[in-house]
N, C-alpha and C positions, 0 to 999 in steps of 0.2 A: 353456516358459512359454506360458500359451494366451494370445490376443490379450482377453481379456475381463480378465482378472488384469492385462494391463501398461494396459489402460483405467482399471479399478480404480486404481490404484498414483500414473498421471497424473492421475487427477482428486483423492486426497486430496492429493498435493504440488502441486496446484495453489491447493486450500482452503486449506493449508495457508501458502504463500507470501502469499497474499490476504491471509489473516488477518494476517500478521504484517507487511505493508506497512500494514494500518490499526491497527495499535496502536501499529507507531509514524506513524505521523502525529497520532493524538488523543493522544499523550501529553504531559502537561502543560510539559514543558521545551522543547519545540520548536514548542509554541501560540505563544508571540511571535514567535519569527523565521520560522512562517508568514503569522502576521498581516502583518506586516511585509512579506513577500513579495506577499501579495494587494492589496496597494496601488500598488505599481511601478505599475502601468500607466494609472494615474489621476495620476499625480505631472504636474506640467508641468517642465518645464526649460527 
């Protein structure tokens, strides 16, 4: 395998990984309990 093809290979499973850490994050079922998360830090106790 030539070093240009396992370049190739690393960089679609890389797009690929990306991609699919942001579709789930914007999907609609886990939008409230990141909201919900994005507020922790402003809460007082």
């Amino acid at each position: 395998m030539e070093i240009n093809t396992l370049r190739v290979l690393i960089t679609l499973i890389s797009f690929i990984v990306f991609v699919g850490i942001m579709v789930w994050v914007w999907r609609r079922r886990d939008a409230i309990d990141f909201k919900e998360a994005a507020k922790l830090p402003f809460e007082e106790k």
